[in-house]
C-alpha angles and dihedrals in degrees: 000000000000109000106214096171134350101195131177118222128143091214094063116188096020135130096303104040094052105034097034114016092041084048109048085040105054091218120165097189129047111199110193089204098198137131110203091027074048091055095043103090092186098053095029085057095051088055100058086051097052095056113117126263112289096005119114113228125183131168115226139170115258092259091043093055084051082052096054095044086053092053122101090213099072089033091116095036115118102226136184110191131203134210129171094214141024083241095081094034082062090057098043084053092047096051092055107273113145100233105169097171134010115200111210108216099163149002114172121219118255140157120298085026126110119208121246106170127006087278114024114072112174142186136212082282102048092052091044088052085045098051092048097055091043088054087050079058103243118146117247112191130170116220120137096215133004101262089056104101107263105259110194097238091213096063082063100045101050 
């Protein structure tokens, strides 16, 4: 599998995912890696029927995201994968999966969060998880579509 974006964003398979991300990215495949979004018929359901025209999307657990990038089978296939939270990203990366770069779209505010730009609200976990893949030295950058100017996430977060 060719990871063409791993994005955060809370919202999933919206506006700027399919008309800018799938676009700028070339993907032909979204995968919603997710385990509690995975184990929601209803809503997994509704994402695979928002996905833009021509573009694959499918909705997995987190293993068995791990599962499908090990497989010979997608080796050649352009993704962009989605998470709603740096929690999952760490587990993929964990399990073996080659993340260079998450791009945080969206974190929406709840309660126990604390607000850190206009989108991404985090808790204790988040920043753990965040700290963690930016140790790994993966790059984690906020910018809600690709034209917004790159901002290094963990400049925010310290």
């Amino acid at each position: 599998m060719k990871i063409v974006l791993a994005r955060i964003d809370d919202r999933l398979i919206h506006g700027q995912v399919a008309t800018v991300w799938a676009k700028v990215t070339g993907c032909e495949r979204i995968i919603v890696c997710d385990d509690d979004v995975a184990a929601d018929t209803i809503r997994a359901t509704l994402l695979k029927q928002v996905a833009p025209p021509g573009i694959k999307s499918s909705v997995v657990s987190v293993d068995k995201a791990i599962r499908v990038y090990n497989n010979p089978k997608y080796e050649n296939d352009k993704c962009l994968l989605l998470f709603t939270n740096p929690t999952s990203i760490l587990r993929m990366v964990e399990g073996g999966v080659d993340i260079k770069s998450v791009n945080v779209g969206g974190m929406s505010f709840k309660e126990g969060k604390r607000q850190i730009t206009n989108a991404v609200s985090v808790d204790d976990k988040d920043v753990e998880s965040f700290k963690k893949l930016s140790e790994k030295g993966i790059e984690i950058e906020f910018r809600k579509v690709d034209t917004d100017k790159r901002v290094n996430l963990m400049e925010i977060i310290k």
